[in-house]
C-alpha positions as CSV (number, residue, x, y, z in Angstrom):
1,X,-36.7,6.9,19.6
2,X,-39.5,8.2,17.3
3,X,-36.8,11.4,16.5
4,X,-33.7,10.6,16.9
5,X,-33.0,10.4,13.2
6,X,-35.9,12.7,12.1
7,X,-32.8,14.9,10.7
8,X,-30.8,12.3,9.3
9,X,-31.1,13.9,6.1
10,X,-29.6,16.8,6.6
11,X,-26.6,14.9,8.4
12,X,-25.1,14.0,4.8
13,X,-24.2,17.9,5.0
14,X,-21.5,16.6,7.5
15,X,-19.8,15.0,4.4
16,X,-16.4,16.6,3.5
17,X,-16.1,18.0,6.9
18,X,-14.4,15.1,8.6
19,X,-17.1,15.2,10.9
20,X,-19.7,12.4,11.6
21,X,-22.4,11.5,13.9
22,X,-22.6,8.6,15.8
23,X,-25.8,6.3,16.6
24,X,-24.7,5.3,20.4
25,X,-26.2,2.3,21.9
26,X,-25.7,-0.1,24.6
27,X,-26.1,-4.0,24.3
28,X,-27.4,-5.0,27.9
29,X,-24.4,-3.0,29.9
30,X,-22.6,0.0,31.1
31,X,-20.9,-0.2,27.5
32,X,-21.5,2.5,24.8
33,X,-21.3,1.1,21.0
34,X,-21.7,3.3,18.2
35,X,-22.2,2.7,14.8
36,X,-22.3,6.1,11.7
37,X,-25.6,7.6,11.5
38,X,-24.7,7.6,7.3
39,X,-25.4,4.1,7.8
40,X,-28.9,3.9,9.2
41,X,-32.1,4.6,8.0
42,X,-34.6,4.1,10.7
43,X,-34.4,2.9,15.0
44,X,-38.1,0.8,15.8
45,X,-39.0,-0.7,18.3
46,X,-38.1,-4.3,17.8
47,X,-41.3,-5.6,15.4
48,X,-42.8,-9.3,15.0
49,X,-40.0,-11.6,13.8
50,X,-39.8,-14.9,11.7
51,X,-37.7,-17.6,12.7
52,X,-36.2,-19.4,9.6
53,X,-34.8,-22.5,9.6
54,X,-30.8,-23.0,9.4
55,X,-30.0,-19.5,9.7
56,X,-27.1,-18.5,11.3
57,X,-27.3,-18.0,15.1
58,X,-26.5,-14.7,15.0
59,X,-30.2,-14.0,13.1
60,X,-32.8,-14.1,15.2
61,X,-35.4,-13.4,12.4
62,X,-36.4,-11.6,9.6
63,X,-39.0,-8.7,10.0
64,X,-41.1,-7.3,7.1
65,X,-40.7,-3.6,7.0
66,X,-41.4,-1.2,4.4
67,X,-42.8,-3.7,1.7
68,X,-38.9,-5.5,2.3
69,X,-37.9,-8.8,4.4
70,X,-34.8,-8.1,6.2
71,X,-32.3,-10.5,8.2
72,X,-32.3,-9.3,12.1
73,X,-28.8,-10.2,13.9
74,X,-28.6,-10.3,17.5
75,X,-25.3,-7.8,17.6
76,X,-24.6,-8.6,21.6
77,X,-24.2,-12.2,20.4
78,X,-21.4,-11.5,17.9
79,X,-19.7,-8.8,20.1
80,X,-20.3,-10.2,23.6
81,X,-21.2,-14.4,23.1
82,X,-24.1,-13.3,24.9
83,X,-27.9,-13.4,23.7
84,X,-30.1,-10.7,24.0
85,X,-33.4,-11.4,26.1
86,X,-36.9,-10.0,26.1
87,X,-36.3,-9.1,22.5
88,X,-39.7,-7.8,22.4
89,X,-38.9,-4.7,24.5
90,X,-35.5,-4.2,22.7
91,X,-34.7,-2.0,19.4
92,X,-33.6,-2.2,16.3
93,X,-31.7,-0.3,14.0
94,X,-32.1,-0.7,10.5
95,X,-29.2,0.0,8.3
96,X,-27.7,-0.4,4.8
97,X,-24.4,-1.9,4.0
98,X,-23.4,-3.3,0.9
99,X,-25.9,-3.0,-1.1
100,X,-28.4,-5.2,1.5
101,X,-30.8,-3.4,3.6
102,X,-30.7,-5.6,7.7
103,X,-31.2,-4.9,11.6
104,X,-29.5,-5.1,14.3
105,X,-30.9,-5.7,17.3
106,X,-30.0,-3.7,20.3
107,X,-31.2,-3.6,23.9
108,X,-31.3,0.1,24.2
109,X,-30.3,3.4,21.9
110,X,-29.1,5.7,24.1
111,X,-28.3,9.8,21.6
112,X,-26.6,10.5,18.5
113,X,-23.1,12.4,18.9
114,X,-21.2,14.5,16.6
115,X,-17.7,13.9,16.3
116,X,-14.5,14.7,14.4
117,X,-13.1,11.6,12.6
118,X,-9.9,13.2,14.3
119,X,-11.1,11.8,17.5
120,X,-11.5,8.6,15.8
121,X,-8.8,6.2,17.0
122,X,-7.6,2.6,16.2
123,X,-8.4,0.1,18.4
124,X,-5.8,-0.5,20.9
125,X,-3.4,-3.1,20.2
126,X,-4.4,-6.7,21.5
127,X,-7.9,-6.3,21.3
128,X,-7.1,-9.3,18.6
129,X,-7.8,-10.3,15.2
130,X,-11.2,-11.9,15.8
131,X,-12.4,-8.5,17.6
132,X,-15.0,-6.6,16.0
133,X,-14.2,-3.2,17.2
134,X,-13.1,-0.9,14.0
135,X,-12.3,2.2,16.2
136,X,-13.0,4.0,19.7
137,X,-13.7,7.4,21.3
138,X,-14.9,9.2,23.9
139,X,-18.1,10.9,24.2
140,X,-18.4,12.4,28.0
141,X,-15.1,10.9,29.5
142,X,-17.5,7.5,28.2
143,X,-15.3,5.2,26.2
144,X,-17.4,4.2,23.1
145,X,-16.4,1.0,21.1
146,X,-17.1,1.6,17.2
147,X,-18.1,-2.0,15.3
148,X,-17.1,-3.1,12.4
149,X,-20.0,-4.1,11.3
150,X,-18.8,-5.5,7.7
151,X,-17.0,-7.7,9.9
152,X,-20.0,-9.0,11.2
153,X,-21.8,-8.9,8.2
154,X,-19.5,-10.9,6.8
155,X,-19.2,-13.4,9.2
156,X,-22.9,-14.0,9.4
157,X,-24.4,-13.4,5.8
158,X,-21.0,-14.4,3.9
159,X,-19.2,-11.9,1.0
160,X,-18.6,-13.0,-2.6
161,X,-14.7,-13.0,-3.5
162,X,-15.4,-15.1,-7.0
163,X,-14.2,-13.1,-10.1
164,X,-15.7,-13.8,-13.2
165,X,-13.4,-15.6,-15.7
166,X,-13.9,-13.1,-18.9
167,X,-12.5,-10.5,-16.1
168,X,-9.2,-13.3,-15.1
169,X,-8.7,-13.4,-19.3
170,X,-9.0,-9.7,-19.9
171,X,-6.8,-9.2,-17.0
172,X,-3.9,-11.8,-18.5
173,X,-4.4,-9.7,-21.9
174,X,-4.2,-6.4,-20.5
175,X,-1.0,-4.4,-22.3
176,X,-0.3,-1.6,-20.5
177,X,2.4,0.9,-19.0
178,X,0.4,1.8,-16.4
179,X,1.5,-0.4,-13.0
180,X,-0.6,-3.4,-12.0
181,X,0.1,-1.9,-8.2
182,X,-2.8,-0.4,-6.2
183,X,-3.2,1.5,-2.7
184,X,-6.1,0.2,-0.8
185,X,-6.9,2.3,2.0
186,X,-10.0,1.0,4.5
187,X,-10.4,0.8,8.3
188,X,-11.7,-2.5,8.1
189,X,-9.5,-5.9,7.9
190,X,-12.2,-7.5,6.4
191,X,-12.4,-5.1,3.6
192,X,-8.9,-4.7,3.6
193,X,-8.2,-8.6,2.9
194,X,-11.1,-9.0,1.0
195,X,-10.0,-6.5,-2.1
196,X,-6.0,-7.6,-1.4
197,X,-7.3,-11.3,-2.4
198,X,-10.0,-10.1,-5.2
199,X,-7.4,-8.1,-6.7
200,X,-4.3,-10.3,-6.1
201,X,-6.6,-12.6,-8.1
202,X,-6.4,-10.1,-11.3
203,X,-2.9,-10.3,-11.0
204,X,-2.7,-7.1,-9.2
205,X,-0.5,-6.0,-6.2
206,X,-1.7,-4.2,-3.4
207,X,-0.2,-1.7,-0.7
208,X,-2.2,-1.1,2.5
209,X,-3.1,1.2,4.4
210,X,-5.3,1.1,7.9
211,X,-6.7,4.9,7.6
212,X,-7.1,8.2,5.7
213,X,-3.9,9.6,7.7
214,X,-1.9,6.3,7.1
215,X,-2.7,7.0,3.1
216,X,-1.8,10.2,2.7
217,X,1.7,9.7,4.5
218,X,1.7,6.7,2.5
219,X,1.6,8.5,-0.8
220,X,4.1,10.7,0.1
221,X,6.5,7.9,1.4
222,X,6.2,6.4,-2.4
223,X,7.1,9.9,-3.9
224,X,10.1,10.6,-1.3
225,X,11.2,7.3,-3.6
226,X,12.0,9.8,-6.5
227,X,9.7,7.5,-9.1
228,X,6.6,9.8,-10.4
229,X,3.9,8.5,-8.0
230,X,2.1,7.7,-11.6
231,X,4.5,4.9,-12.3
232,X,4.6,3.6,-8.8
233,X,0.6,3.0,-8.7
234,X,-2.5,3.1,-10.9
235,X,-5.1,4.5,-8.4
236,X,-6.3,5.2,-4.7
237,X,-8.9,2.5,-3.5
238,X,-10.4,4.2,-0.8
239,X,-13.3,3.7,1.8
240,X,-15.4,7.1,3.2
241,X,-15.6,6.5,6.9
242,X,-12.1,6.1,8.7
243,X,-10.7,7.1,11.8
244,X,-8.2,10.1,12.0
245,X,-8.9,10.9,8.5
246,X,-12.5,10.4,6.3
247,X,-12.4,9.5,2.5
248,X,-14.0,12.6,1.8
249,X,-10.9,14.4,3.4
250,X,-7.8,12.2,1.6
251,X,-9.3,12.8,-1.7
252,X,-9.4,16.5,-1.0
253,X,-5.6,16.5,0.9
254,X,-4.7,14.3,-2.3
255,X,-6.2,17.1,-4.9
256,X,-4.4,20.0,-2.9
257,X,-0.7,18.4,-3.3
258,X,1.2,19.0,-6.0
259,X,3.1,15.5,-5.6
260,X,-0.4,13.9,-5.6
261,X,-2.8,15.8,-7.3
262,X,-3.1,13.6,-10.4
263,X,-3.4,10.1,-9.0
264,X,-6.8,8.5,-9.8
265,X,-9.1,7.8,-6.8
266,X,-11.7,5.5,-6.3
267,X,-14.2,5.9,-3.7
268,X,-15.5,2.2,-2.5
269,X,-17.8,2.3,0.3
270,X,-20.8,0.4,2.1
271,X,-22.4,3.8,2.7
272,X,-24.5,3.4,-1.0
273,X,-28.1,3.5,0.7
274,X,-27.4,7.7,1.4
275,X,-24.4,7.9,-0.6
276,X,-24.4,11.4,-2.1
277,X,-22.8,11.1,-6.0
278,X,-22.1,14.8,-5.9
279,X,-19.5,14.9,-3.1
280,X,-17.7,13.0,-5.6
281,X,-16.9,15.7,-7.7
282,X,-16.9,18.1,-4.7
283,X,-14.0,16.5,-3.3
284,X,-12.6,15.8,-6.7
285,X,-12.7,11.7,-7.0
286,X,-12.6,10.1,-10.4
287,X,-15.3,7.6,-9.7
288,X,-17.6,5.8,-7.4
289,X,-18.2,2.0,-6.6
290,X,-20.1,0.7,-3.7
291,X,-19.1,-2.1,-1.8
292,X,-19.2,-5.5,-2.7
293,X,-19.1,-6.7,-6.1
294,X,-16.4,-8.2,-6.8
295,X,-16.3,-7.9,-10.9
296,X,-17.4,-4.7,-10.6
297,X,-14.5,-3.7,-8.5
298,X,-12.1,-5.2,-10.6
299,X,-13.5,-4.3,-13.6
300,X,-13.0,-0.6,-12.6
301,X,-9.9,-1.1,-11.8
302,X,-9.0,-2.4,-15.2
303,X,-10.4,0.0,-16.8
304,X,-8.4,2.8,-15.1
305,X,-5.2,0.8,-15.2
306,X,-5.6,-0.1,-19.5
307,X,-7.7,3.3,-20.0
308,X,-6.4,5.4,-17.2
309,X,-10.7,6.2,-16.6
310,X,-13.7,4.0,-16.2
311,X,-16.3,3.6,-18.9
């Protein structure tokens, strides 16, 4: 597995495209998972690990890699209830979400495939709540099962929803005749719930969406309402990596339509470790906050809805 991100570089070109590569792997069966390439900054071979004490089960150690100590989660046991054994012959793939650098140990990493987000699809209905599948494809007639791995980050490591209480005051100060109503728009229900309750918090309302496609129709069912879209919501929350429709590609379907054009859009991702600021302004988003800090989140969001900009 030496090369099997030697490129991964040059795979951020893929932003704006509504393409993206997948890192497949398999977890001890016939099964192909993937997880975004964006997302991952080396594969090893699974190094010396560290028990510590009172960890969750799902961390089978930390590893010290790169002059950093990083949390290694046994991903078959969150997906499957299943540990994985001989972990010494096993991989792992290091990736960034959310600001924290962690592994995730794998039995076997089987190619990287390039895909359209268009073949990106929602999980089918009754895989249930507790499932950790964000999305699914095919990749040679193979059904691969995409993870939401914020789910399982969450689950394992735990996510800050506190809001500062300077933020709650300013927030119960705030005069303005922009609305206190936000779209959210994310893949994940983790994510999803997560802003909807840090927001709701600020005294904020919150429409949903599941995808990049369920967005953009939303936006234009609120204009169909006859209100200018400007006093039906402050701003667009959305993530990057979505099935059927990418971040990168709303903001740019948004910027294109007349009816939507001006509407302020935040771009709120876990893809910070290779996030690259200037698709930003290529795509033609008024700012960037990666995921997950909760005042900083809302404190944007403020700003745009008292300011109609971020400081």
């Amino acid at each position: 597995m030496a090369g099997v991100l030697d490129s991964v570089d040059s795979r951020t070109q893929l932003a704006g495209t509504n393409r993206l590569e997948l890192l497949l792997f398999r977890l001890g069966g016939r099964q192909l998972y993937g997880i975004n390439v964006f997302k991952v900054q080396e594969v090893i071979r699974c190094p010396k690990l560290t028990r510590m004490p009172k960890a969750n089960n799902r961390v089978v150690g930390v590893a010290h890699l790169r002059n950093k100590t990083i949390p290694i989660m046994d991903l078959s046991l969150s997906i499957n209830n299943i540990a994985i054994q001989n972990i010494e012959e096993c991989f792992v793939i290091v990736t960034e979400y959310n600001r924290y650098t962690q592994g995730f140990l794998v039995n076997a990493v089987d190619r990287i495939a390039n895909m359209n987000w268009k073949e990106i699809l929602p999980p089918p209905q009754g895989s249930g709540a507790s499932s950790y599948l964000t999305a699914v494809t095919h990749v040679d007639e193979q059904l691969v099962e995409i993870i939401d791995v914020e789910k399982i980050f969450a689950d394992v490591m735990g996510l800050p929803e506190e809001v500062s209480e300077d933020l709650l005051e300013e927030a119960k100060a705030m005069e303005s005749e922009r609305p206190r109503r936000v779209l959210i728009v994310d893949d994940s229900s983790v994510a999803r719930n997560q802003m909807k309750r840090v927001m709701e918090k600020a005294g904020i309302e919150c429409i949903i969406a599941n995808d990049g496609q369920h967005g953009y129709e939303t936006l234009k069912d609120l204009v169909k309402e006859g209100t200018p879209l400007k006093e039906q919501i402050a701003m667009v929350i959305s993530d990057i990596e979505m099935p059927r429709m990418d971040g990168y590609t709303l903001t740019t379907n948004i910027r294109k339509d007349p009816e939507l054009q001006d509407i302020f859009v935040m771009l709120h991702t876990s893809l910070s470790g290779v996030f690259n600021n200037s698709m930003v302004e290529k795509v033609g988003a008024n700012h960037f906050v990666p995921k997950f800090k909760p005042d900083e989140l809302v404190g944007a969001v403020l700003s745009v809805i008292n300011k109609g900009y971020v400081d």
